[in-house]
ZAMARGU-4260 file (C-alpha; in steps of 0.2 Angstrom, whole numbers, plus 5000, padded with zeros to 4 digits):
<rodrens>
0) 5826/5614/5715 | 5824/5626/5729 | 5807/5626/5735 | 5796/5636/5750 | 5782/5625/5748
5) 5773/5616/5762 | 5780/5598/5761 | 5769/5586/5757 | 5772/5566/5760 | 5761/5553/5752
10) 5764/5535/5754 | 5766/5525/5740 | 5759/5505/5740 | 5766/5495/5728 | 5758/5482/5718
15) 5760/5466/5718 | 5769/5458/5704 | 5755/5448/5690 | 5754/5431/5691 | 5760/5424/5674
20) 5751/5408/5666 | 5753/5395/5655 | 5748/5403/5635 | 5729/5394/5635 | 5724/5383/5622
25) 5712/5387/5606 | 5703/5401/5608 | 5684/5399/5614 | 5669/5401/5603 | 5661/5417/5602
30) 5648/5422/5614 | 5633/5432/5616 | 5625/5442/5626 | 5607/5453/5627 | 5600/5465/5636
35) 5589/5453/5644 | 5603/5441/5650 | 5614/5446/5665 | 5625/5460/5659 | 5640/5451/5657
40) 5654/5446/5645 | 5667/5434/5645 | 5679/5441/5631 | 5691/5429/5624 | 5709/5430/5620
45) 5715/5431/5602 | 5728/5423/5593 | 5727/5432/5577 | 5726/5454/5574 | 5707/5459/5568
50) 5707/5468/5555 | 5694/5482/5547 | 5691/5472/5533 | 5686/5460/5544 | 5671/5469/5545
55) 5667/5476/5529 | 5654/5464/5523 | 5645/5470/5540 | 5647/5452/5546 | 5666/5449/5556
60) 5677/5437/5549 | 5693/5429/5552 | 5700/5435/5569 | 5686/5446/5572 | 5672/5431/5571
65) 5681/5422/5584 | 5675/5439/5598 | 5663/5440/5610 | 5648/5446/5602 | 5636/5460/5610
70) 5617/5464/5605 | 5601/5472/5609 | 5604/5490/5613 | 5591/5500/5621 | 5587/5517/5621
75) 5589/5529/5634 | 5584/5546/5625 | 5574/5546/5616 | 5561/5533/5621 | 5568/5523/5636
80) 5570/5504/5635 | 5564/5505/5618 | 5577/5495/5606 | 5589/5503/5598 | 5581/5509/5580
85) 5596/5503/5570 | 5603/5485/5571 | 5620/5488/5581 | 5630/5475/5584 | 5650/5476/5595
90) 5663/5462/5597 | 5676/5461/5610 | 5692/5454/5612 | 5710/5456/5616 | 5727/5449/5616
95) 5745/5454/5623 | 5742/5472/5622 | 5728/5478/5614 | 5709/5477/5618 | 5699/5475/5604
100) 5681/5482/5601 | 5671/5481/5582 | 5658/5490/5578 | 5645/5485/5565 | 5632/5498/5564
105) 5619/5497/5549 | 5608/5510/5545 | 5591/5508/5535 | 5596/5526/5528 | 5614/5526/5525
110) 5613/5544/5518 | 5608/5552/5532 | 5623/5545/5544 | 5630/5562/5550 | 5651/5560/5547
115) 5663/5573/5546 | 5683/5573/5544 | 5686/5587/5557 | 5696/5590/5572 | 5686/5581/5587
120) 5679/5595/5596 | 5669/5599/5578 | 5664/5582/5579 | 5651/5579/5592 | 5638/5583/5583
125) 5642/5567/5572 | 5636/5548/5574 | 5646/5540/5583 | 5651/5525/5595 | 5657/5525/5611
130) 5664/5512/5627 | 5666/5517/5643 | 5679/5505/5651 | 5679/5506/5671 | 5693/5495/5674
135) 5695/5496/5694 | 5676/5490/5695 | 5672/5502/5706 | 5657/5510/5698 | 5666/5529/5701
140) 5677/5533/5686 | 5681/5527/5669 | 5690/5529/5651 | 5679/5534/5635 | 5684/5531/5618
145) 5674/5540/5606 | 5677/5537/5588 | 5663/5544/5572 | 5662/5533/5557 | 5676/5539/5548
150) 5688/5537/5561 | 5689/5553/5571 | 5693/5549/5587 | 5691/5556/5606 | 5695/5550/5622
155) 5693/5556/5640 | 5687/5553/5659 | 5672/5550/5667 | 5667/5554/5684 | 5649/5548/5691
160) 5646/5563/5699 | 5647/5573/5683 | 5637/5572/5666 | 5649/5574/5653 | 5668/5565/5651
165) 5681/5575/5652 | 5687/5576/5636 | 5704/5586/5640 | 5713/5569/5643 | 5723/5562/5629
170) 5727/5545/5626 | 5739/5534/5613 | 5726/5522/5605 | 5720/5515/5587 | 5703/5518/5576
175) 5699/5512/5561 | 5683/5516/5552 | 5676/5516/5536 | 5656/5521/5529 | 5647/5506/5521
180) 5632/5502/5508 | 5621/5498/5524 | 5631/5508/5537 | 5645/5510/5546 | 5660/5499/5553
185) 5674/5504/5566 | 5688/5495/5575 | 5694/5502/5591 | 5712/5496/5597 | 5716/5502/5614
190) 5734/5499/5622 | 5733/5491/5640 | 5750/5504/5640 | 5737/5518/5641 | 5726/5513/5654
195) 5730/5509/5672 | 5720/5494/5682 | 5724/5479/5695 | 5735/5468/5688 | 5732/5450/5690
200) 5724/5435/5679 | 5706/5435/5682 | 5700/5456/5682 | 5683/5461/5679 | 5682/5478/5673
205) 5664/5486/5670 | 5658/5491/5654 | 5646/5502/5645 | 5644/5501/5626 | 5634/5517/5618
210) 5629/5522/5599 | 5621/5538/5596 | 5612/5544/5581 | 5610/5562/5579 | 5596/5564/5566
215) 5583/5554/5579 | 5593/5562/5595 | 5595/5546/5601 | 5607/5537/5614 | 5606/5517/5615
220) 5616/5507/5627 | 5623/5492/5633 | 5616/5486/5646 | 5603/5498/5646 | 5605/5515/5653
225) 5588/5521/5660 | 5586/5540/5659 | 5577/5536/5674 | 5592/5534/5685 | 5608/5546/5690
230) 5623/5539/5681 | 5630/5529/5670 | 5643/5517/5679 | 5629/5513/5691 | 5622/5503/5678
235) 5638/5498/5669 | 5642/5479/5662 | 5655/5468/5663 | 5669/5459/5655 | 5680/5446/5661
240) 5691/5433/5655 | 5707/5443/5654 | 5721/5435/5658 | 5742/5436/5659 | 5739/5457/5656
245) 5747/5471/5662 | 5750/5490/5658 | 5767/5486/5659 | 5784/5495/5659 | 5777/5512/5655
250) 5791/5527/5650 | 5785/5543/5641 | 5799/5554/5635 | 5791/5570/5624 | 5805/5584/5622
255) 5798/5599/5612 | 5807/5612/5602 | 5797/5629/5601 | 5802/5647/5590 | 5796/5661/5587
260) 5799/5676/5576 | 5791/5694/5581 | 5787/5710/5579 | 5779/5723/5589 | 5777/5740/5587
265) 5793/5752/5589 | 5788/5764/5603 | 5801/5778/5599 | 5793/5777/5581 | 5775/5781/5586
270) 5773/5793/5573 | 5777/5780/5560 | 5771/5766/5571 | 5781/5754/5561 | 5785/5736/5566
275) 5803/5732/5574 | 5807/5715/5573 | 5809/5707/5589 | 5827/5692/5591 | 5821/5676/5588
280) 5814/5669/5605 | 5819/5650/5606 | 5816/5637/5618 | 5815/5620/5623 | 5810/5611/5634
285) 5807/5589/5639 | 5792/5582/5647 | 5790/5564/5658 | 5779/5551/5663 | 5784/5536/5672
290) 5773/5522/5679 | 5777/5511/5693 | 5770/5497/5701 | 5755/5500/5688 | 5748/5510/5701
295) 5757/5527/5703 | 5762/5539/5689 | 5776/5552/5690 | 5773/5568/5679 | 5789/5578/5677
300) 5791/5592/5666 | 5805/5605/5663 | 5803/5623/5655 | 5786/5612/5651 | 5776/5615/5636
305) 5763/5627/5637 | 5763/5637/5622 | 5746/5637/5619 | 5740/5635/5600 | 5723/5633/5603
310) 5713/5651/5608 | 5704/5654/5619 | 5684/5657/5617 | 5680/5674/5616 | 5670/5682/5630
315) 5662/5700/5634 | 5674/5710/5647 | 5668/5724/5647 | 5659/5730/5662 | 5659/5715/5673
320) 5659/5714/5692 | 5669/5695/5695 | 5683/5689/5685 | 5680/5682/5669 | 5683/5662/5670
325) 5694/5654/5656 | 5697/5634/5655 | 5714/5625/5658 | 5718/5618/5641 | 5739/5615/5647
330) 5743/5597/5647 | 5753/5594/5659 | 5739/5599/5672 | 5725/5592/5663 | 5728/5573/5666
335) 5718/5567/5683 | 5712/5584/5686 | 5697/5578/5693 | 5708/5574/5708 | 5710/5590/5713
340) 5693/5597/5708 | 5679/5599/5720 | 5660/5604/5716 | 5657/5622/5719 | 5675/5627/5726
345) 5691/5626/5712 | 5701/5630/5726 | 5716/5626/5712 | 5713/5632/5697 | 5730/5628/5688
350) 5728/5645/5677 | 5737/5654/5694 | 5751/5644/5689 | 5754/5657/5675 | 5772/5654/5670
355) 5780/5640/5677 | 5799/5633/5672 | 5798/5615/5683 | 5784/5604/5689 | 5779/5588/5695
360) 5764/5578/5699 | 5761/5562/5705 | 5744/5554/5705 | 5739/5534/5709 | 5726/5520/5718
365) 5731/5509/5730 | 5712/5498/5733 | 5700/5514/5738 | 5714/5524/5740 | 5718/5538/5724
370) 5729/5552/5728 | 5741/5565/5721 | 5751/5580/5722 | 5759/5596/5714 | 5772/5605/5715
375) 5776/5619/5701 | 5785/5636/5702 | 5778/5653/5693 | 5791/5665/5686 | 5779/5679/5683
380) 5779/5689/5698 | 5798/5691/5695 | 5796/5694/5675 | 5782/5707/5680 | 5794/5717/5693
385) 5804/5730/5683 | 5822/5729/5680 | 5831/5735/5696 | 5817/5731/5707 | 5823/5717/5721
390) 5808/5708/5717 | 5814/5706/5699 | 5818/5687/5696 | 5809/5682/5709 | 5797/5666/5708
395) 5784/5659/5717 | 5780/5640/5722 | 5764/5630/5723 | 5761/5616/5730 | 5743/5603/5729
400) 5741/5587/5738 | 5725/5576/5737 | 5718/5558/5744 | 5702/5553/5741 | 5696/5538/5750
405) 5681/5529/5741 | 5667/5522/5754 | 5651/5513/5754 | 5645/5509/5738 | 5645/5524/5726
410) 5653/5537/5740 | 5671/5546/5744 | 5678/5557/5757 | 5692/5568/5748 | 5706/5578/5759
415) 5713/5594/5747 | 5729/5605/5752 | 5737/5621/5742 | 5750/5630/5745 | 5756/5646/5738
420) 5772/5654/5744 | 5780/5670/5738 | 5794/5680/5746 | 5792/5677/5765 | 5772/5676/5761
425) 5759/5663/5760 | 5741/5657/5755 | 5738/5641/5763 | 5721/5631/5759 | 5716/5614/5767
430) 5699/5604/5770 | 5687/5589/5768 | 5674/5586/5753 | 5662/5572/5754 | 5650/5564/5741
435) 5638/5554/5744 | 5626/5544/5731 | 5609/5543/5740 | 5597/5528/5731 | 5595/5529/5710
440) 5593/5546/5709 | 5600/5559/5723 | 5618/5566/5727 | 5625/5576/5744 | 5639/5585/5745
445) 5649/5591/5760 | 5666/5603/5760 | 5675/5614/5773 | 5690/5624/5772 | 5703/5634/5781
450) 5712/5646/5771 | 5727/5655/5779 | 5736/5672/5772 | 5750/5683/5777 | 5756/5696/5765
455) 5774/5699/5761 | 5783/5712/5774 | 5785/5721/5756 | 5764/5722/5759 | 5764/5724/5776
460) 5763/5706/5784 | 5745/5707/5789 | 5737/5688/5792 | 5722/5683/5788 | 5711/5668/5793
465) 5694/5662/5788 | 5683/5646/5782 | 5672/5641/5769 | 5657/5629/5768 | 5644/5621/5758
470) 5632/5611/5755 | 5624/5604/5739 | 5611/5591/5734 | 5605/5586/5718 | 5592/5575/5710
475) 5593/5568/5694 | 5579/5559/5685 | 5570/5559/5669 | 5555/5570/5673 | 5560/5578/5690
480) 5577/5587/5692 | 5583/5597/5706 | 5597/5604/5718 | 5601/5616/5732 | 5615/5622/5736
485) 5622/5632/5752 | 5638/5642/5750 | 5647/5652/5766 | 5663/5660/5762 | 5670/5671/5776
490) 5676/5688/5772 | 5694/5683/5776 | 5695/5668/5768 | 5707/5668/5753 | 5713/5657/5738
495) 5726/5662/5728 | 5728/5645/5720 | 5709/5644/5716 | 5695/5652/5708 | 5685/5660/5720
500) 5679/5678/5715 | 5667/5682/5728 | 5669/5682/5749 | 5660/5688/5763 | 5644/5681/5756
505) 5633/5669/5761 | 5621/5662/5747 | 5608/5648/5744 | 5606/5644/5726 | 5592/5633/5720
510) 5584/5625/5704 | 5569/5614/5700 | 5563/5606/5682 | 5546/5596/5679 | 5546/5588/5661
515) 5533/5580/5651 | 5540/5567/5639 | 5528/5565/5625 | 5540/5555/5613 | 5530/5558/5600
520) 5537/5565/5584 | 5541/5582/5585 | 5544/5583/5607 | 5554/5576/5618 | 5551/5586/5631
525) 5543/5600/5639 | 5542/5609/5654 | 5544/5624/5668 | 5560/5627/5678 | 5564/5638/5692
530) 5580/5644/5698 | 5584/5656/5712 | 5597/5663/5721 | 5596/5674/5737 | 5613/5681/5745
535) 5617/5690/5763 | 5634/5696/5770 | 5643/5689/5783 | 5634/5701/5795 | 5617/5699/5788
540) 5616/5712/5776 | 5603/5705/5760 | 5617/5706/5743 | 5607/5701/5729 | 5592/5691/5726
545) 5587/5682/5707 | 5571/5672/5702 | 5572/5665/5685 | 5556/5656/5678 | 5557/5649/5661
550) 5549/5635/5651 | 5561/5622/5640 | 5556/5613/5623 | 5568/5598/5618 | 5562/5592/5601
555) 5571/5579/5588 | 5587/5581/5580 | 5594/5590/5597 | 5582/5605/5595 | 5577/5616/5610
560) 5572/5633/5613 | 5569/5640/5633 | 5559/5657/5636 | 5562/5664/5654 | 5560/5681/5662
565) 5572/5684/5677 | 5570/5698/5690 | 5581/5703/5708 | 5589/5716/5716 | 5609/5719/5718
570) 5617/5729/5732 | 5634/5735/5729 | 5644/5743/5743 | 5660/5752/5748 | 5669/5736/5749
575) 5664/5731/5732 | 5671/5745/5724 | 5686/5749/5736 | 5697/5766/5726 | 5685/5764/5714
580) 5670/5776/5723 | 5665/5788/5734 | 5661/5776/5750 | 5648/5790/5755 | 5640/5786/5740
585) 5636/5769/5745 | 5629/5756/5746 | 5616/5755/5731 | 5603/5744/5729 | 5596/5742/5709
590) 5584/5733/5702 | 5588/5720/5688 | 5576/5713/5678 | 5580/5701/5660 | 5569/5694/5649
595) 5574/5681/5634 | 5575/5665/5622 | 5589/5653/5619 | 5588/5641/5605 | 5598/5628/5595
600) 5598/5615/5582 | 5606/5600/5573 | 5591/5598/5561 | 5601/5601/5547 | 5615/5587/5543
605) 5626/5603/5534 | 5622/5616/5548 | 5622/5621/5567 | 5611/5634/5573 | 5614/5639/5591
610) 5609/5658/5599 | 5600/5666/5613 | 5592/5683/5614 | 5592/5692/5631 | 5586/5711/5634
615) 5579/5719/5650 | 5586/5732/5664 | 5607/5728/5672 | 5619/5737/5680 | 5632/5750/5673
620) 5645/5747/5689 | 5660/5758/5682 | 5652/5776/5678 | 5663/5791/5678 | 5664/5801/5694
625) 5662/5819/5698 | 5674/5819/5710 | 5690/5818/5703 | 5700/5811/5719 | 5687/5794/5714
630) 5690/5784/5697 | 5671/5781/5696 | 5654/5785/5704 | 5640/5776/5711 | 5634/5762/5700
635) 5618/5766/5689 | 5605/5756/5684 | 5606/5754/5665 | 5596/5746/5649 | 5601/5730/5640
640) 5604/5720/5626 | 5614/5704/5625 | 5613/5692/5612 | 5624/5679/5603 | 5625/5667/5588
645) 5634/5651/5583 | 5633/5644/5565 | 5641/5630/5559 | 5643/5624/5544 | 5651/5608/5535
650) 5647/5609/5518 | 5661/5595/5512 | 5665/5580/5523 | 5685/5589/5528 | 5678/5608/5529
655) 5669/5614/5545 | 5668/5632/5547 | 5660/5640/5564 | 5654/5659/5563 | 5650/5664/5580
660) 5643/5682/5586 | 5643/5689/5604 | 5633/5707/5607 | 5632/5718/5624 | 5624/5735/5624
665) 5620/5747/5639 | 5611/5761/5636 | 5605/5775/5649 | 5588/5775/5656 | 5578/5790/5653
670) 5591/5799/5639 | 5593/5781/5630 | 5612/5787/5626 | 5624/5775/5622 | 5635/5769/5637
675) 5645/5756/5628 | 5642/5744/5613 | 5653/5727/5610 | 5652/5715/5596 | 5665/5702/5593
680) 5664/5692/5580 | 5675/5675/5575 | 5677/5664/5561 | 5684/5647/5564 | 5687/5637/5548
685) 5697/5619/5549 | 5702/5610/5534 | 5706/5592/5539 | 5715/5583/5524 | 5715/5569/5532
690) 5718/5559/5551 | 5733/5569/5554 | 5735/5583/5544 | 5724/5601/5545 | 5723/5618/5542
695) 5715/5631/5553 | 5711/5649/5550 | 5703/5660/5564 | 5697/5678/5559 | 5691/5688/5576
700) 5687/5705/5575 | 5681/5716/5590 | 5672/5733/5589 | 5669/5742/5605 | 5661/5758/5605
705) 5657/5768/5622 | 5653/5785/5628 | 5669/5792/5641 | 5656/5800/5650 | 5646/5788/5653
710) 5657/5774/5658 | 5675/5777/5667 | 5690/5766/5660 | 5686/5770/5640 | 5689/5778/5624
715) 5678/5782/5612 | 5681/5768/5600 | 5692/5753/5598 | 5691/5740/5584 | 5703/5726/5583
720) 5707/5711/5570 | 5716/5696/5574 | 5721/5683/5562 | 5729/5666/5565 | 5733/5653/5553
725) 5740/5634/5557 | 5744/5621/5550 | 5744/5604/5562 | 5753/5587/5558 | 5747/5575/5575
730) 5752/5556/5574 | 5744/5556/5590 | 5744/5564/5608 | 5762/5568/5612 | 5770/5568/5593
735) 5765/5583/5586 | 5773/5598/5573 | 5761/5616/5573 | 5766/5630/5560 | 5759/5645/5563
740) 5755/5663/5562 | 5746/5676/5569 | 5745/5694/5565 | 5736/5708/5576 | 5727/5725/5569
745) 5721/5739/5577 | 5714/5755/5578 | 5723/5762/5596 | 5739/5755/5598 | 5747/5746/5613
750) 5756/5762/5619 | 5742/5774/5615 | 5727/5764/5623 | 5730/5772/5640 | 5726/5788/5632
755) 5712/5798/5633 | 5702/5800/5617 | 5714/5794/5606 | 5704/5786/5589 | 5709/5782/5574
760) 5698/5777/5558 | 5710/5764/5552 | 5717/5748/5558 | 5736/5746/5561 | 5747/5732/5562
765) 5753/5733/5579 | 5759/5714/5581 | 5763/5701/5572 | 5772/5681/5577 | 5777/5667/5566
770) 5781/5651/5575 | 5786/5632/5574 | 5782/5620/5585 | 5788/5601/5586 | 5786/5589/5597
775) 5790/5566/5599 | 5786/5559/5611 | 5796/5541/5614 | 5784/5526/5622 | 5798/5515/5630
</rodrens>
């Protein structure tokens, strides 16, 4: 592999090889341990596989008796310290290569448990239990495992610095679960293969046990988890005890097979706009993981898998200033992402990676050292380029590198490099983040960069140069929240391997949140917030300006509704529209102004209600022009409505069916005439026969109306309905086989939608794909 990338050289420490032991004797006595007592566990070794019938009698038995025992959990939401409302008890053990955790969860109401058979991200909203495992004991990050009482299971990463795991990791692990007379029982088995720590006989890894019961809104811990203090592994447990255990000789192999069969329409055959069959697109493709030293993990991939079967959420386009953001959700750059993310700056957003063919990434930890790289090449600039053009075929190359060096007690300094070279051009990107935990409560954050640019000669070979700060503190607590942040991003600074819509903007953002806590039994919480934003230019001109005041109600049963009203100003100028409008036109500076409620439920064991509600005074920034040597005109202040709507509903325990709405309308101030008029609607329905098997249908159907001379770049209407059916066979992360098919209908087709009032009344089927998908993954 040929590659223009900046070369990047990490040094690698190897570990040192385990100390092996003598097989103890008997195994110890179970053990206890509360709340009240030091929040350690010494876990014993077992001799004998625990087994869910173990637990059935919601007592352990057999080898499951013979486990550490853990009791008295304590609320963090929604009373704090008070004890858990439902007995709950967890046992802990392990032996060659499994660690063990049991469950026993009763409940006074069985009925009520909340438990569905879906797919996991339809399966939050459940009861369920969860361990957060930090096993390199540095209070920082952590594995979750996440199982609901019949089994569904989720894992993912935790960093303290954020408030929700990362649930995009996958893991290779066992849950066994079953409902009971007086509750609930479930037996996690997790592979010491799928986790990496220090190897050596007497590790101590922290620990944080959590069940969560939906109906009450309740979160109970062990050891307690006050509400009262930022994070969750600064108040984690421990285990001890292990010994003679190791990750282990760790070899993933997954090869993938991927086909296609599709039609399109035939553009000679407009007038009949009749399918033509497409050949059969094939490929294949082989995927890597090698561990060494229990410390450093190579990811290799070739022709890598990222057919995507999951869709992406829909969101309004139309009419927006900034790029619209869309997650990563590709594997092979999902695991230890956090390495490479930073705070406010995604100065790699692996989405620019748009169509690679090789990659490679290599993470690890050496003591308080964790770094990693990435290097993967993009075919799209040359599968864009027309045939003939010398660009055709061409490819450009990326390269990442990180080291984040953990300090003090709950504190790092991290290094980040990208690279993106094309032709004979570049985008280079380097600086410094630091995050720093002040006391129980407050975080700092720090981060510079230098970002260097020269265009291809094709382009000109101009250079540009520029930096970019910022500043961010946050405070965390149960009544008071708060943060500021500072963001200056010169006017050349540059990131083509990042997310970074906006330059030549210097901006303060702010937020602030008072709430009572009531506890009693309709409110949780109540009370104002603030958030503001002011933003100047590079050479002092004021951009925009935003006060938003609202007040927040959190009731029981994860109920909440916020009313706010929000006013500012924007000013757009030549440079944000550049081409677009006439520069003697501008700058303009509009008022906005926005009023509204959001709301949601989980009242209802059977439904989800979730919505919001906004109208008020934005900005139409793409009207026609007058002039035709402009596309558009100035940008006019314009009236509007947005609104949106989620219901889910699981009316049997395997079917969950998610009906979502999303509404934008801009009307013209003083004549009330319609500018333009989106609704998209979706419907998501999952059938899960059972751990491993599934059937989803997704109906989406978008209906935009706008007026052409009102608004530049539309035409009077265009509907479209999109449906995709699949059906999923998962053993588990890696081993996989997706049969699917997607059809497309509309009412302008692919080679008439650049057309100027082109509308018809009726949908046509302009695409349509059939596909198979299979991949193994071999764990040597």
């Amino acid at each position: 592999m040929r590659s223009r990338s900046v070369l990047f050289v990490l040094t690698f420490a190897a570990s040192a090889a385990a100390a092996r032991q003598t097989e103890p004797g008997a195994p110890p006595p179970a053990q206890a341990a509360s709340a009240e007592a030091a929040p350690g566990i010494g876990i014993p070794r077992l001799f004998a596989t625990p087994k869910l019938d173990d637990l059935l009698e919601m007592a352990p038995t057999g080898p499951a008796g013979t486990m550490a025992k853990v009791e008295g959990f304590l609320q963090s939401t929604p009373r704090d310290g008070a004890p858990v409302s439902q007995r709950t008890e967890a046992y802990l053990g392990y032996d060659d290569h499994d660690l063990y955790i049991a469950w026993i969860c009763f409940d006074a109401e069985p009925s009520k448990i909340r438990a569905r058979r879906t797919p996991r991200e339809q399966a939050f909203s459940d009861d369920f239990v969860e361990v957060t495992l930090d096993t390199f004991h540095d209070r920082r990050r952590a594995y979750v495992f996440w199982s609901n009482p019949l089994g569904v299971q989720a894992e993912g990463l935790w960093d303290e610095d954020s408030t929700d795991p990362q649930w995009s990791w996958d893991a290779t692990w066992e849950t066994r679960a079953k409902r009971t007379a007086q509750g609930y029982v479930v037996l996690m088995a997790i592979p010491f293969k799928s986790l990496r720590f220090p190897t050596g006989n007497s590790g101590t890894w922290g620990i944080v046990l959590l069940r969560q019961i939906p109906r009450s809104d309740e979160y109970s811990y062990w050891p307690r988890v006050s509400s009262t203090v930022r994070g969750r592994l600064s108040q984690e447990g421990t285990i001890s005890g292990f010994a003679d255990i190791s990750p282990g000789r760790n070899i993933q192999i997954t090869p993938y097979g991927f086909a296609s069969d599709d039609w399109t329409i035939d553009e000679s055959a407009l007038p009949d706009r009749k399918l033509e069959r497409k050949p059969v697109d094939a490929t294949a493709g082989v995927d890597g993981k090698f561990v060494f030293g229990d410390k450093v993990v190579l990811d290799a991939t070739v022709n890598p898998d990222f057919s995507q079967v999951e869709s992406d959420t829909p969101q309004i386009a139309v009419n927006q200033r900034f790029e619209l953001y869309y997650p990563e959700k590709r594997p092979f750059f999902l695991e230890n992402s956090d390495l490479f993310g930073l705070v406010s700056f995604p100065m790699l957003f692996t989405r620019r990676i748009a169509d690679p063919s090789v990659g490679a990434r290599v993470t690890g930890k050496a003591g308080r050292t964790a770094f990693g790289a990435i290097v993967a090449d993009d075919e799209s600039p040359g599968k864009i380029a027309p045939l003939g053009d010398p660009l055709h075929g061409s490819r450009a190359w990326f390269g990442v590198a990180s080291v984040r060096e953990d300090i003090l007690k709950q504190s790092s300094i991290r290094f980040l490099a990208t690279d993106r070279e094309y032709q004979d051009g570049y985008n280079r990107v380097a600086g410094i983040e630091g995050n720093f935990k002040l006391g129980k409560n407050w975080l700092f954050n720090a981060a510079a960069f230098q970002s260097a640019t020269r265009a291809t000669s094709a382009d000109g070979g101009s250079e540009l140069h520029g930096p970019a700060f910022e500043l961010f503190v946050q405070r965390n607590g149960r009544k008071f929240n708060t943060y500021f942040e500072y963001v200056d991003i010169a006017k050349d600074f540059r990131t083509q391997a990042g997310f970074v819509p906006r330059v030549d903007v210097r901006q303060a953002n702010g937020y602030a949140a008072w709430l009572w806590r009531p506890e009693g039994k309709i409110f949780i919480s109540h009370g104002p917030t603030f958030t503001g934003n002011l933003a100047y230019d590079q050479g002092g001109t004021r951009l925009d300006w935003v006060v938003r005041p609202s007040w927040v109600f959190n009731l029981l049963s994860a109920t909440y509704f916020e009313v706010f009203y929000r006013a500012g100003r924007e000013r757009l100028r030549p440079e944000d529209l550049a081409g677009l409008a006439d520069p003697a036109l501008l700058p303009v500076d509009l008022p906005v102004d926005r009023m509204g409620i959001f709301f949601g439920t989980d009242y209802w064991k059977k439904c989800s209600v979730y919505g919001d509600w906004r109208w008020g005074h934005a900005t139409n920034y793409f009207p026609p022009s007058a002039d035709p040597a402009f596309l558009t005109g100035p940008p006019e202040r314009a009236i509007e409505h947005l609104g949106s709507l989620e219901v889910v509903l699981r009316p049997v325990t395997p079917l969950a069916i998610d009906l979502s709405a999303l509404y934008s309308q801009l009307n013209q101030v003083g004549t009330d005439a319609l500018i333009f008029r989106d609704l998209i609607g979706r419907m998501k329905a999952t059938w899960q026969f059972d751990l491993h098997w599934s059937l989803r249908l997704i109906l989406q159907y978008d209906d935009l109306k706008s007026d052409p001379s009102l608004v530049a770049f539309s035409v009077p209407l265009s509907r479209k309905l999109n449906t995709d059916i699949l059906v999923t066979w998962l053993a588990h992360p890696g081993t996989a086989l997706y049969l699917g098919y997607n059809t497309n209908s509309s009412n302008l087709s692919q080679f008439e939608a650049d057309v100027p009032g082109v509308t018809r009344t009726g949908l046509v089927n302009d695409s349509r794909r059939a596909f198979v998908k299979f991949s193994y993954q071999f764990r040597l």
